[in-house]
ZAPAPA-974697 format. One record per residue (C-alpha): x negated, y, z. Coordinates in pm, whole numbers, plus 32768, in hexadecimal, padded with zeros to 4 digits. Example, Ala and Ser with C-alpha at 12.3 -4.5 7.8 and 13.67 -1.06 7.14 Angstrom:
BEGIN
7B327E3E830C
7AA97F9682CA
This chain:
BEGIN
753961633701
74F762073599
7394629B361B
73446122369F
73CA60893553
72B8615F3490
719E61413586
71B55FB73544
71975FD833EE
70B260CC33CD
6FD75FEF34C5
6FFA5EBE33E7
6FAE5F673287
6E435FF23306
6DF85ECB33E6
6D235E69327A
6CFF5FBF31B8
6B915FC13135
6A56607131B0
69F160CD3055
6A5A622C2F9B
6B94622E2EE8
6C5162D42DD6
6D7762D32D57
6E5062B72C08
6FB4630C2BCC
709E63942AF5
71D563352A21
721B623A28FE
7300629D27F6
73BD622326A3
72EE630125A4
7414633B24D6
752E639325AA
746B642A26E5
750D630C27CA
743F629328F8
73FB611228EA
746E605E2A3B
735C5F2C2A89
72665F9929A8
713A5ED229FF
6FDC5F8D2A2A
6EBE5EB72A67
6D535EEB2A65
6C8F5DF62944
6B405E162A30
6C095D912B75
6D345C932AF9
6DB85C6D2C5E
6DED5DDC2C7D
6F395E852C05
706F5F242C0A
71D65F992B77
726C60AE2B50
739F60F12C3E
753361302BFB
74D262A12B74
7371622B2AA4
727862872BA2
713F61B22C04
701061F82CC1
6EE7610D2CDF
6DB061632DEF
6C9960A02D9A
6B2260BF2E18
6A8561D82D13
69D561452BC2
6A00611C2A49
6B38607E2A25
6C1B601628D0
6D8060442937
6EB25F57287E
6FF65FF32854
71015EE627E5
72755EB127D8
733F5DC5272D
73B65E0E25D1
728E5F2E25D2
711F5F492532
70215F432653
6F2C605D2680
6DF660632720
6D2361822796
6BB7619A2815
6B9862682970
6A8362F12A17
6B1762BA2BA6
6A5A639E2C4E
6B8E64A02CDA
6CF6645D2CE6
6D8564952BAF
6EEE64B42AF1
6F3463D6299C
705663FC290E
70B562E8281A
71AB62B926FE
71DB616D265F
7276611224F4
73785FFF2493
73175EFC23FF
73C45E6422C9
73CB5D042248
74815BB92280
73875B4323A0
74085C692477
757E5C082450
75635B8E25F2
76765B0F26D3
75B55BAE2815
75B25CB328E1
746D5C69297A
73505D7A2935
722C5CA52978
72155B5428AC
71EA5A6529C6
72835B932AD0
73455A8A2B3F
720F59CF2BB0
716C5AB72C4B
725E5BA12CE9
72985B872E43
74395BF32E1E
75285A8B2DD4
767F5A4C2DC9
765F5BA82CD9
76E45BA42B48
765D5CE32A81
776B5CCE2940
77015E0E2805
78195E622712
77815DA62619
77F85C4726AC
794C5CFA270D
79955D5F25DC
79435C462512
7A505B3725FB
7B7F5B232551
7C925BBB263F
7E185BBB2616
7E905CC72508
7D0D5D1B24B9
7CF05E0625FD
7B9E5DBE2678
7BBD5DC527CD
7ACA5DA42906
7B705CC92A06
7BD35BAF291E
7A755B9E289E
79EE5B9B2A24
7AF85A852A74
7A3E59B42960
792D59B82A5F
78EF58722B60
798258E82CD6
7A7159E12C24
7BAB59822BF5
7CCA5A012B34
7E035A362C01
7EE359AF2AA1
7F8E5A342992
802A5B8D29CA
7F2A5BCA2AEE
7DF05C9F2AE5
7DB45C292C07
7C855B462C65
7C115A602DB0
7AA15A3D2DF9
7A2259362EBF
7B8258E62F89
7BE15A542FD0
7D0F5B022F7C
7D475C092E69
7D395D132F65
7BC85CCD2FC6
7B0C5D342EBD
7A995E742EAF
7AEE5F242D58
79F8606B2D1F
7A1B61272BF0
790462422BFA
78F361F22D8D
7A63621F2DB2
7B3661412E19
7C4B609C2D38
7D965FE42DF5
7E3F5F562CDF
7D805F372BA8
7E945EC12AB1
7F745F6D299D
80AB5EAC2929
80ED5DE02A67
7F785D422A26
7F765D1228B9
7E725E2328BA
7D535E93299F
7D23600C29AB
7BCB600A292C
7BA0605427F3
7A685FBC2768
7A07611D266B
79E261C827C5
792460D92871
77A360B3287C
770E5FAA2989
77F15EB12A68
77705DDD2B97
782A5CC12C23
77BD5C5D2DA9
78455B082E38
776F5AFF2F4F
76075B9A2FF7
76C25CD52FC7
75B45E382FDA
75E25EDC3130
7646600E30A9
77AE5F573011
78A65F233117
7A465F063187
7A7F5DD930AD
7A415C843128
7A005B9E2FD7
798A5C7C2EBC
79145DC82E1B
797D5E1F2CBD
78A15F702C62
78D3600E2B22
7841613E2A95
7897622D298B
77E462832854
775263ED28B2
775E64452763
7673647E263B
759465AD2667
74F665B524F5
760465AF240A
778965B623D9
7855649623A1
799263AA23F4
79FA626A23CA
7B5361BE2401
7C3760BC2362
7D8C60A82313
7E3E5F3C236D
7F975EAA235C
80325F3124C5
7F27603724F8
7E1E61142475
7CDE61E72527
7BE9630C24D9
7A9B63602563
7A1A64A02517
788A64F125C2
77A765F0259B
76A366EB261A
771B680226DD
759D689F269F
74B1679F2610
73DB66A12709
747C67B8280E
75CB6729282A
76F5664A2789
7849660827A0
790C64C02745
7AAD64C6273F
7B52637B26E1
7CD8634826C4
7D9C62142685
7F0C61DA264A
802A60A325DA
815260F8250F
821F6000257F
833660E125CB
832761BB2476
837E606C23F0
84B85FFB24C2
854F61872467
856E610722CF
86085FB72368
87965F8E22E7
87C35EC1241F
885C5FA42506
88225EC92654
86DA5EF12636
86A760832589
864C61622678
858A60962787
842F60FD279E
82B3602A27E5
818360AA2791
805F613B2841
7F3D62242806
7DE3628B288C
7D0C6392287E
7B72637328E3
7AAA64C328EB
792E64F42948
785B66082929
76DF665229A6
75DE676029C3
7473673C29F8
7402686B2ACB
728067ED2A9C
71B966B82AC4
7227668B2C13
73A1670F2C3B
74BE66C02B80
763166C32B9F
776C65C32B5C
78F765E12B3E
79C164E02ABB
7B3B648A2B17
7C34636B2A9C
7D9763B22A3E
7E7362592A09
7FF862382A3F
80D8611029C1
826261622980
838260452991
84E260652980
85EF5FCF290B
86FA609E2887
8805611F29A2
8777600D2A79
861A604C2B22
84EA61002AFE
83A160CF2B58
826061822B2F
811A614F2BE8
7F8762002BA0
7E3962402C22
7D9F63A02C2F
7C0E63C72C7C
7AF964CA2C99
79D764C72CD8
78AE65B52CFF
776365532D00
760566122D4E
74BB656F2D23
738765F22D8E
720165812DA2
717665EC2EBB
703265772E79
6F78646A2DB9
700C633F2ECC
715E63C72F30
729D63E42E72
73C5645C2EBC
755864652E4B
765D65152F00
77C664D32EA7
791B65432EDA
7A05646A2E71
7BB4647B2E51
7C78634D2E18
7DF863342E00
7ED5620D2DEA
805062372DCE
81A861862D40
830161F82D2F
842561372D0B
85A261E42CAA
86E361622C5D
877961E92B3A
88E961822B51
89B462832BD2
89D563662D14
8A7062432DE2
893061672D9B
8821623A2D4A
86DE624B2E31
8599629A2E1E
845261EC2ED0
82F862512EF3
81D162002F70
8032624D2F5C
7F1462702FDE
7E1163B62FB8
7C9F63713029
7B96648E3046
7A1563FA3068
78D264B130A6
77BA63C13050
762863E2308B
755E62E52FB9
73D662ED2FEC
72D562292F7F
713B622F2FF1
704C61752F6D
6F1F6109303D
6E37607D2F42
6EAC5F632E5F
6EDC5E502F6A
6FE95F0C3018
71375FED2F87
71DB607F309D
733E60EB3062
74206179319B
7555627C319C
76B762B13248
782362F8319A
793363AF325D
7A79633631F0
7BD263D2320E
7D1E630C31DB
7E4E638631F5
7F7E62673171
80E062953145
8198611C3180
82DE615330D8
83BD629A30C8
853E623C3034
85FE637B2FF3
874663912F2F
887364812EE4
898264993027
8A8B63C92F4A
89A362BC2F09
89EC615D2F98
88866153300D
87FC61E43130
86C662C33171
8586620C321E
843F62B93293
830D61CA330F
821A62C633A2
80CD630A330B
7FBF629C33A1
7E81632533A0
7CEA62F83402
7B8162EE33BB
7ACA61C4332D
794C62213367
781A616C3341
769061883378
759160AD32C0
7431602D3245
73AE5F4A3187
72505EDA30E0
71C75DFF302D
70905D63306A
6F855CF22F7C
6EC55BF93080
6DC15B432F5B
6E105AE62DDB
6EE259E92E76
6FC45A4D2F96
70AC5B5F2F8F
71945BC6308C
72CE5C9A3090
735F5D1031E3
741E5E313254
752D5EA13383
76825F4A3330
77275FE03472
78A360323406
79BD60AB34E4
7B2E612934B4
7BCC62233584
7D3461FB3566
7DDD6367359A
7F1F64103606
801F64AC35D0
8137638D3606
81C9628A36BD
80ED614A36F2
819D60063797
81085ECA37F0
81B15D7A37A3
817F5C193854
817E5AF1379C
82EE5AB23773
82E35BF736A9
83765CE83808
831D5E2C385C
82545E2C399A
81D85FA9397F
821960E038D3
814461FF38FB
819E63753850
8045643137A0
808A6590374C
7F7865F436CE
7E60658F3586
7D3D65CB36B1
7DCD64B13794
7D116333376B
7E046252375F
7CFF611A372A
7BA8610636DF
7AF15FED3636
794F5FBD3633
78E15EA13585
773D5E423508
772C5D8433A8
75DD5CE2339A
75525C9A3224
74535BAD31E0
73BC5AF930BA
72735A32305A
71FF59E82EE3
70F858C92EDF
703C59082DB5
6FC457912D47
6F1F583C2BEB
6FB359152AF4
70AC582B2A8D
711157942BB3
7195581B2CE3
727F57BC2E4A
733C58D92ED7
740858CC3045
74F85A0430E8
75B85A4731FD
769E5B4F3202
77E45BE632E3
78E55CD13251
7A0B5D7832FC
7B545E0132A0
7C1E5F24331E
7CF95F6331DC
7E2E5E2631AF
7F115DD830BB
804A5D563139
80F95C833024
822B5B2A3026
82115B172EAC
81675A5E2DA1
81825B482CB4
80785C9D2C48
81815D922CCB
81075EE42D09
81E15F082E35
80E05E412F3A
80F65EF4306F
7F9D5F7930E3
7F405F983283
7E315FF7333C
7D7B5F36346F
7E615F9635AE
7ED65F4436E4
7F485E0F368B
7E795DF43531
7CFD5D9E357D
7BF05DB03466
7BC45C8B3390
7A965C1233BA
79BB5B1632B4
78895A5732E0
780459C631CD
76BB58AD318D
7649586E3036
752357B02F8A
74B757B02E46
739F56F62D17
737457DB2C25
72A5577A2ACF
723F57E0297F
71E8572A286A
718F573A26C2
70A158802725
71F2593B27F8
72EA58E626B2
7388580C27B3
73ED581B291D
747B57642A2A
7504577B2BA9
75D756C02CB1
764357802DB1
76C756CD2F01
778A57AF2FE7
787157793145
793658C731F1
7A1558BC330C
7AEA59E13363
7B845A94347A
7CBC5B6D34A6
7DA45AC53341
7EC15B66331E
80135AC732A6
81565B0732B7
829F5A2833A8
8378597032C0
84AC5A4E325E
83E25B9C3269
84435CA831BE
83185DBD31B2
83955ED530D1
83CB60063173
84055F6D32A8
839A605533F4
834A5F1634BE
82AF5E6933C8
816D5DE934B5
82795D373581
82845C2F344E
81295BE93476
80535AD234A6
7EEC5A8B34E6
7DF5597F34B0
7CB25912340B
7C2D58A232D1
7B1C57D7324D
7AAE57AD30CE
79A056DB305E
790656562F0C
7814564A2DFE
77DC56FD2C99
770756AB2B77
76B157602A6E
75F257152915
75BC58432827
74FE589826FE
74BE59EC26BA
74275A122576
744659962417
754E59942307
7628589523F1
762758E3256B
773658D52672
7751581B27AA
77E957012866
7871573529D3
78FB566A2ADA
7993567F2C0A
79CF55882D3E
7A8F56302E5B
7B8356102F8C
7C1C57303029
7D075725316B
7DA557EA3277
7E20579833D8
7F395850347B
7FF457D635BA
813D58483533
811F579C33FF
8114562B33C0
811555CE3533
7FC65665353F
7EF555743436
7E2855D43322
7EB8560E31DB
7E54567D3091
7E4C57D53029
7F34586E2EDE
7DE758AF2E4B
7D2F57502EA5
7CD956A02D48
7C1655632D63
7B9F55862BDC
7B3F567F2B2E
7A71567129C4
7A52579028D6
7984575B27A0
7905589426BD
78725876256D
780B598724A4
7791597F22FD
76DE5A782245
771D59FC20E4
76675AF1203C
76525C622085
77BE5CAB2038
78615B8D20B8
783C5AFD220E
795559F122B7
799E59A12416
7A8558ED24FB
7AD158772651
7B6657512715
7BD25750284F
7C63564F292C
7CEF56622AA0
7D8355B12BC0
7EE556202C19
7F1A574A2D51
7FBB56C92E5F
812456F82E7E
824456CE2F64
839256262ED5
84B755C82F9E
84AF54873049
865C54C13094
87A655713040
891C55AF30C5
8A30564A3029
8B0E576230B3
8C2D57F8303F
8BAD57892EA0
8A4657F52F21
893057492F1B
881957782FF8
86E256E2300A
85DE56813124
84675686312A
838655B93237
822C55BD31B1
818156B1313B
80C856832FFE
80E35528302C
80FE55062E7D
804455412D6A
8096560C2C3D
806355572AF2
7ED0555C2A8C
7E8C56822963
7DB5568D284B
7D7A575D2723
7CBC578F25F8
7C8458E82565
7BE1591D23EF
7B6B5A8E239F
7AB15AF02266
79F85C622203
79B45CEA20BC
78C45DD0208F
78F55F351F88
77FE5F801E97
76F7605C1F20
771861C71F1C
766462ED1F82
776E63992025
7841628B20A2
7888612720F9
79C1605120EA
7A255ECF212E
7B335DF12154
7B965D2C2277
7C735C0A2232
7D0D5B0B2381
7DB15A0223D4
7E2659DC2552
7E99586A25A8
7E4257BD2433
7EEF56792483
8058570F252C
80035691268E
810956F52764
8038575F2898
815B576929E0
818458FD2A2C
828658512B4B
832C57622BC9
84C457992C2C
85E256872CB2
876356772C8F
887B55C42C79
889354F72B46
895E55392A40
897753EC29E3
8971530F2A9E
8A35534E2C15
89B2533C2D76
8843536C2CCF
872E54732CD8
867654BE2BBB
8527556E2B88
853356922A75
839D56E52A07
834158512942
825058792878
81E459F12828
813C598426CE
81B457FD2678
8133587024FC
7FFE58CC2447
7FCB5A3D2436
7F145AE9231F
7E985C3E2311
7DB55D22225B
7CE85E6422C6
7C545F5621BF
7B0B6020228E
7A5B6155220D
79486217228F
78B0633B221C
């Protein structure tokens, strides 16, 4: 299968290579002052405006072009272009580095590398976001953050206040695909979603993809969130960091050897806690929340064409109340990386990559009621990235990635006089591997395709005992594995990829994709809330992969010479294999959990605009979304259609951005949103003084709408040689809009025989903050 996979596309990508002698041009693009290699750089050829390139995830391009005199553009946004004359006669190696720009005109809301790269790239349903647009969006308590700037975003939605969660085009939290330096992330908040755990000093490029995802991304079904790390500056020594009102961070970079290697360590921390230990309230002294993280990166160039990565992530959170209950729950990553340039068309990047998610829960009353549950999940990941280039109209890219799980569901242990007994669900463990390749096809100045084949399996393994359930939730089968060698279940699934960019002219283009995802990783939740308990499964006897297929269409246009830019996006995705959960399940730590199961499909469908511009002293955007999303499940709701939590009719966000004068520069945001869908009660009896209520359909409500308007504002230091300071002053909800957190019923107080609806708001006020951030 893997040998026929290749022969195709090798077949297809010399079907037009050209009679005529080559040669080829690569090398790497980098920031000339901290040694940083430029993702997207764009490298074109002035003699040949149809013919061009960018540089990859790790700042490599190569360009093979018939031999001549040729004068070669290097751009990127925010950068002075270079050019460079070339005499083409023998492949050759030209390294790059680029310097910042500086002036107002620069100050850009986008990502985008290429000025009308939205045009003319062949990728849609993709959102390239640079810390410069992060960090200038006000954010609660002045912590710039990356997923509540990406929610801002048409076809990304915010999962609420309290949530770092987001929904992309009708899928659940759990599908999207969270990479931070190519590993994986599980639960990417701090403080129960107040907080993502990125922190923006650490962070150098992010990528957003809603649909027409690359072959070589796979196991999610809606999205791909892939950040990477600063690797550091190899020129000089320096920091920066900032010191807020719940929190403070430090960066600290540097060359290990100069232009050899460089090393980048970035720490943040809140305080929270410091605070309630001077409080005279003694209810309330001694409980504990806060959370850190630590990012770490360090590189070393062998030569031209070897060099070597390691970075890791360290994040926990910590909350307990006094006596009560404690929680705390983190991520742990590593990942090493080794790139190496074969020759002048093929690249190279090996990886080995460590990712662990885990939460513990104790009670901290005494003996008779203390316990103590855990749960997590440890993946290990080789990874094989290549890409060949066979001349400019084709980029071939193929690889594989051999992933390990192994996931502990829920472990409660506890002292022998405790009232609570001890619970084991077995660990469960298997291989999630895939196989892929992928090109991209430059037919003529106007048609490009992208198309590419991802064959995934998992290979659910022993030890452990694996039943099978029937619809009423029954054991039918139980089968003992004793060993880690034995196959429980196997699953072999092909993802097709396929997208077509209609290039009308340079400012105009119409773009089309097709694209199926599976799924072998689940997260089993029954609450609204961001709680770090979620139960994660693998596929299984009873569990088959999710499975996504997804349509989209899209008019893309610039105009006002690329300061503006515009795109509607039309998508429809049915899916296979949903999973919910029976009314009245319980999935904590429970050792038949699959037993409370239920399957069905899913369809989402709707359209996104978008209206940006990019440059000037005022620039922001405008997006809107239109949108249905809806599930089907023969156990639930007689078997009709209903609306998912996460289906939102409405969704606006509006982003404006002011650079007054070079030290002060405004912003804000406004966002508006259709309610979640929600299930109240629809009945009640009493019993013994208790009332209990009853529940027919589900999500058959809406929440109350939300909106919000933000106001942030940065002021600039004086310039120094040494060092650099500002100030950054926000205000989170200006006009006291109490946005519903949720929704709760009881028994009036008031008046009898009557049920009354109790809404909470996490933040019914304004809330101001200030940051002070230094660099040096």
């Amino acid at each position: 299968m893997a040998r026929s996979i290749f022969t195709v596309f090798i077949t297809l990508t010399t079907i037009t290579a050209y009679a005529q002698k080559k040669a080829t041009i690569n090398g790497t693009v980098k920031d000339a002052a901290s040694g940083e290699t430029l993702i997207g750089a764009s490298v074109t050829l002035q003699e040949l405006p149809a013919v061009g390139t960018a540089t990859n995830n790790y700042g490599f391009y190569s360009l093979a072009v018939a031999e001549g005199e040729y004068t070669v553009l290097f751009t990127c946004v925010g950068y002075n272009p270079v050019t460079q004359k070339i005499a083409l006669h023998k492949n050759q190696v030209v390294n790059i580095s680029l310097s910042a720009k500086n002036g107002l005109k620069e100050v850009v809301v986008t990502g985008k590398r290429l000025s009308n790269d939205n045009v003319v790239s062949p990728q849609m349903g993709v959102e390239k976001l640079n810390m410069l647009q992060i960090n200038q969006v006000p954010v609660l308590l002045g912590e710039r953050d990356i997923l509540k700037t990406i929610t801002l975003l048409p076809g990304i939605k915010s999962a609420g206040e309290g949530n770092t969660g987001f929904y992309v085009r009708g899928g659940a939290s759990d599908q999207n695909l969270i990479l931070l330096d190519e590993a994986p992330i599980y639960n990417a908040s701090h403080l129960l979603g107040f907080f993502s755990t990125f922190n923006s000093d650490a962070i150098k490029d992010v990528n957003i993809y809603k649909g027409g995802m690359p072959a070589e991304y796979g196991g999610r079904l809606s999205s791909v969130l892939d950040v990477k790390m600063n690797d550091g500056n190899d020129k000089d020594f320096g920091g920066q960091g900032g010191i807020g009102l719940i929190s403070s961070r430090i960066k600290i970079e540097g060359p290990i050897v100069k232009d050899k290697g460089s090393f980048m360590v970035s720490a943040r921390r809140t305080y929270v806690d410091l605070f309630l230990k001077l409080t005279t309230d003694t209810s309330i002294r001694g409980n504990s929340l806060y959370f850190y993280d630590v990012n770490a990166k360090a590189n070393w160039h062998f030569d031209d064409k070897n060099a070597i990565y390691i970075s890791g992530y360290l994040g926990k959170d910590v909350l307990a109340l006094k006596d009560v209950l404690g929680t705390n729950w983190g991520n742990k990553t590593g990942t090493l990386r080794f790139n190496h340039i074969f020759n002048s068309k093929l690249f190279s990047n090996t990886s080995v990559i460590y990712s662990n998610y885990n939460f513990v829960v104790q009670g901290l009353q005494d003996n008779a009621r203390s316990f103590k549950a855990t749960s997590q999940i440890n993946d290990v990941n080789l990874k094989e990235d290549l890409q060949y280039s066979i001349g400019y109209q084709h980029t071939l890219k193929f690889g594989f990635n051999i992933l390990y799980h192994d996931i502990t569901p829920g472990d409660i242990t506890s002292p022998q006089n405790s009232s609570y007994n001890n619970k084991h669900v077995e660990k469960r463990h298997g291989f999630e591997n895939a196989l892929y390749a992928s090109d991209e096809w430059n037919v003529n100045k106007h048609l490009t395709f992208l198309y590419g084949l991802r064959l995934s399996g998992l290979f659910l393994l022993g030890p452990g005992t694996f039943k099978t359930y029937n619809n009423a939730g029954n054991v039918t089968s139980a089968k003992i594995y004793n060993s880690r060698t034995d196959l429980v279940k196997k699953y072999i699934n092909l993802e097709p990829r396929f997208t077509a960019n209609y290039i009308i002219d340079d400012q105009n283009s119409i773009k089309a994709s097709y694209n199926r995802n599976t799924q072998n990783i689940h997260l089993l939740s029954n609450s609204s809330s961001n709680s770090p308990t979620y139960l994660y499964v693998m596929s299984s006897n009873n569990i088959k992969p999710e499975i996504a297929d997804q349509v989209s269409t899209g008019y893309f246009r610039n105009f006002g010479d690329n300061t503006f830019e515009f795109s509607t996006e039309v998508y429809y995705k049915w899916m296979q294999n949903q999973i919910d959960y029976k009314d009245g399940a319980q999935l904590l730590v429970n050792q038949d959990v699959e037993s409370l199961l239920t399957y069905g499909t899913g369809r989402a469908y709707g359209i996104e605009l978008l209206l940006k511009k990019k440059y000037g002293r005022f620039n922001g955007w405008i997006g809107y979304t239109l949108s249905r999303t809806e599930r089907r499940f023969d156990a639930i709701n007689s078997g009709h259609y209903f609306p998912a939590r996460q289906d939102r009719t409405h969704d606006v966000s509006v982003v404006g951005i002011y650079q007054l004068n070079k030290r002060w520069s405004f912003s804000s945001t406004f966002i508006y949103g259709t309610g979640n869908a929600v299930t109240y009660p629809t009945g009640k009896y009493s019993s013994g003084g208790l009332t209990t209520f009853s529940y027919t359909q589900r999500n058959g409500r809406r929440m109350p709408s939300s909106n919000r308007l933000d106001f942030g504002a940065t002021l600039e230091g004086k310039e120094h040689k040494k060092y650099h300071s500002s100030w950054t002053f926000s205000i989170y909800n200006v006009y006291a809009h109490r946005d519903p957190y949720s929704i709760t019923f009881r028994d009036s107080k008031t008046v009898p025989n009557t049920t009354e609806a109790v809404e909470t708001s996490l933040f019914p006020t304004l809330i101001p903050s200030v940051t002070w951030n230094f660099n040096f």
